[in-house]
C-alpha atoms as a printed R data frame, in Angstrom:
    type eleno elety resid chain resno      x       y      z
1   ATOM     1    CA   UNK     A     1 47.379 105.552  6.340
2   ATOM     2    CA   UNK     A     2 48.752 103.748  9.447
3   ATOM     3    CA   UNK     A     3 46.817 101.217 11.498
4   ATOM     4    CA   UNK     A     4 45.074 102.607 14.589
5   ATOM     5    CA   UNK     A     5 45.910 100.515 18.067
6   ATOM     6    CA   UNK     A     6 42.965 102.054 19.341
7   ATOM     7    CA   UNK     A     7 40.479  98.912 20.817
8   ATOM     8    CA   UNK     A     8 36.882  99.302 19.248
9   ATOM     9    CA   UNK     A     9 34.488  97.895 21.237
10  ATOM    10    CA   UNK     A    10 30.060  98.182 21.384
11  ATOM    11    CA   UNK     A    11 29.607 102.190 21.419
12  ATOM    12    CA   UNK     A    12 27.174 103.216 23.991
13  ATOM    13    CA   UNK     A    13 24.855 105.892 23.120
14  ATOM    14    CA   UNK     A    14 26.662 108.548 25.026
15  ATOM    15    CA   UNK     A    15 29.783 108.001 22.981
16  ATOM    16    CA   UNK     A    16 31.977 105.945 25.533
17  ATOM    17    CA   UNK     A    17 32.494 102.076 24.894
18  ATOM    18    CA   UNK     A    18 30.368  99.407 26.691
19  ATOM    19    CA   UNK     A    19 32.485  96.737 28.780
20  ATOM    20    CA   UNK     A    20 29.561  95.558 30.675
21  ATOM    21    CA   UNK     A    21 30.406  92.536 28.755
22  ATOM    22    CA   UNK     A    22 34.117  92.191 30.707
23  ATOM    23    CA   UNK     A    23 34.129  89.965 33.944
24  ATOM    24    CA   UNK     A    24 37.419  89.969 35.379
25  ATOM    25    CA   UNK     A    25 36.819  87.106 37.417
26  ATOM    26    CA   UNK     A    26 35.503  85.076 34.687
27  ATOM    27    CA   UNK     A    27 38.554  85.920 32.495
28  ATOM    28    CA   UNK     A    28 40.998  85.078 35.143
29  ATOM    29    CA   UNK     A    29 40.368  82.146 37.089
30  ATOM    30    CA   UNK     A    30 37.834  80.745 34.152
31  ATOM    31    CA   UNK     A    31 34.479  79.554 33.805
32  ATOM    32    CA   UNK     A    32 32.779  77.320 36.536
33  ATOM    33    CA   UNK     A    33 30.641  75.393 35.543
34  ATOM    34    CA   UNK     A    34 28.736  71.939 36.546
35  ATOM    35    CA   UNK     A    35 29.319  68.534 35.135
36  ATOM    36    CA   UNK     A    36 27.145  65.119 35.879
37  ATOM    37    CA   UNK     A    37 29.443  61.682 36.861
38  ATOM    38    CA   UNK     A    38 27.979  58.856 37.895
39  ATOM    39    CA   UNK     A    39 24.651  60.310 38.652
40  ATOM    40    CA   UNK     A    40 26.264  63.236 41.072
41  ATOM    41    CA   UNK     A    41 26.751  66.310 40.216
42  ATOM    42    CA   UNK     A    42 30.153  68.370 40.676
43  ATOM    43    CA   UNK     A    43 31.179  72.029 40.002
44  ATOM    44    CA   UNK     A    44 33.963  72.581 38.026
45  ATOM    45    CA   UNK     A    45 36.674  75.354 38.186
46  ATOM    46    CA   UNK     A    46 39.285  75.789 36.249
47  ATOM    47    CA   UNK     A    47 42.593  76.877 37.547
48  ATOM    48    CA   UNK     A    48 45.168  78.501 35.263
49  ATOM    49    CA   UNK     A    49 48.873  77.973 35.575
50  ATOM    50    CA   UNK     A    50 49.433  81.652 36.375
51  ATOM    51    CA   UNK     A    51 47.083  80.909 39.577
52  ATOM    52    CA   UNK     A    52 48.274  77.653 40.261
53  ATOM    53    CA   UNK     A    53 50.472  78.468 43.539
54  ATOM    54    CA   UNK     A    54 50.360  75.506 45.708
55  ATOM    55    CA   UNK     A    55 50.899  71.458 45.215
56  ATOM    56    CA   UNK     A    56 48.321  69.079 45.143
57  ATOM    57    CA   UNK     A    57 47.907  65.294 45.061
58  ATOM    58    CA   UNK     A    58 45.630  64.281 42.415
59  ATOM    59    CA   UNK     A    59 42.533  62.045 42.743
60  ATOM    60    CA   UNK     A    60 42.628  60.172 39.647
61  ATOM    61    CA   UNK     A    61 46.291  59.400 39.438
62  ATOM    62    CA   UNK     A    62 48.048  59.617 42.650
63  ATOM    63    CA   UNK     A    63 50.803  61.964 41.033
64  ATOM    64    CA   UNK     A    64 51.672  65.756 42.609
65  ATOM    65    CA   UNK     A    65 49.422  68.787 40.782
66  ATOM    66    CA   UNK     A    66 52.887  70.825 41.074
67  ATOM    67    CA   UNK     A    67 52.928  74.716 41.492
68  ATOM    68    CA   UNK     A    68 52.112  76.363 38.165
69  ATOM    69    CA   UNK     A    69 50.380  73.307 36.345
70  ATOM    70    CA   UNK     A    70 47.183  74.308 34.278
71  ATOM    71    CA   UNK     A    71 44.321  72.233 36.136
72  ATOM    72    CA   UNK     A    72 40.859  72.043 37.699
73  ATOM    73    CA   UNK     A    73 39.263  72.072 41.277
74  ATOM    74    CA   UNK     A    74 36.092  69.647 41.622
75  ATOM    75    CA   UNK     A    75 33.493  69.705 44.642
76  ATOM    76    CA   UNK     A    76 30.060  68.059 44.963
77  ATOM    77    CA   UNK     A    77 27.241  70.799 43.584
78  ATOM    78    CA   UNK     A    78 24.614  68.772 45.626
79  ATOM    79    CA   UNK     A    79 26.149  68.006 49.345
80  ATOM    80    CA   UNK     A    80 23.584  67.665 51.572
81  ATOM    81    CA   UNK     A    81 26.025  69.427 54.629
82  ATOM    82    CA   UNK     A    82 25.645  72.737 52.339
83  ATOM    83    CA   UNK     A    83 28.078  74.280 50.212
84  ATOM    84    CA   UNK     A    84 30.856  75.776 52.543
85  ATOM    85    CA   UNK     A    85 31.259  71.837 53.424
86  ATOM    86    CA   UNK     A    86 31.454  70.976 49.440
87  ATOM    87    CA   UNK     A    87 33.876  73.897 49.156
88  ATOM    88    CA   UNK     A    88 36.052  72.410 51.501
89  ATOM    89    CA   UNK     A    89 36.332  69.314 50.522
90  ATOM    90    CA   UNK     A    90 37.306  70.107 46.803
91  ATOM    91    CA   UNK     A    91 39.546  67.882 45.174
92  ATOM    92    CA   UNK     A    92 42.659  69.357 42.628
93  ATOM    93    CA   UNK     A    93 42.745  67.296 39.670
94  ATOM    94    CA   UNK     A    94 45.092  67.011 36.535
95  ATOM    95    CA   UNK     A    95 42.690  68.490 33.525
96  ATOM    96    CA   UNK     A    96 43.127  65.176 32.010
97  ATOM    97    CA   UNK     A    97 42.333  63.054 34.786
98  ATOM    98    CA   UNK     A    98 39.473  64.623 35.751
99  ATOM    99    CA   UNK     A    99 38.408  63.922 31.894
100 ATOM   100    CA   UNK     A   100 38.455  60.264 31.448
101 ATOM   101    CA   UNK     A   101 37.801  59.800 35.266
């Protein structure tokens, strides 16, 4: 018998299937999440090549984040001007840099 292509996902219990488990933000700009340095804490975010559009200079290393390069965006999670001002001053840094900085 041939192989079915059909997806088979969590059944609800009216028959359909459940994607209540699917966030397409998550999935396509990743997963923030926070990270301790030096005793401050930042917010991480992921960037994926397909969403990396622009050029950056990074942080750690001085060198260009070019257009298309997988890499993450860093703010301060506790700024004391609020979180619009963290936001904007977000930093774009090479996934590796950000690592060992």
């Amino acid at each position: 018998m041939p192989r079915s292509n059909r997806p088979r996902g969590r059944k609800t219990a009216r028959g359909g299937f459940d994607d209540e488990g699917l966030d397409v933000e998550r999935l396509t700009f990743g997963w923030r999440h926070t990270e301790s340095r030096r005793g401050v804490t930042y917010t991480v975010q992921p960037i994926s090549a397909a969403n990396a559009r622009k050029s950056y200079v990074c942080p750690g290393c001085g060198r260009e984040v070019l257009p298309g390069v997988e890499h993450v965006a860093v703010w301060r999670a506790d700024s004391i001007f609020g979180d619009d001002a963290a936001l904007a001053d977000r930093r774009h840094w090479h996934t590796h840099c950000w690592k060992i900085a």
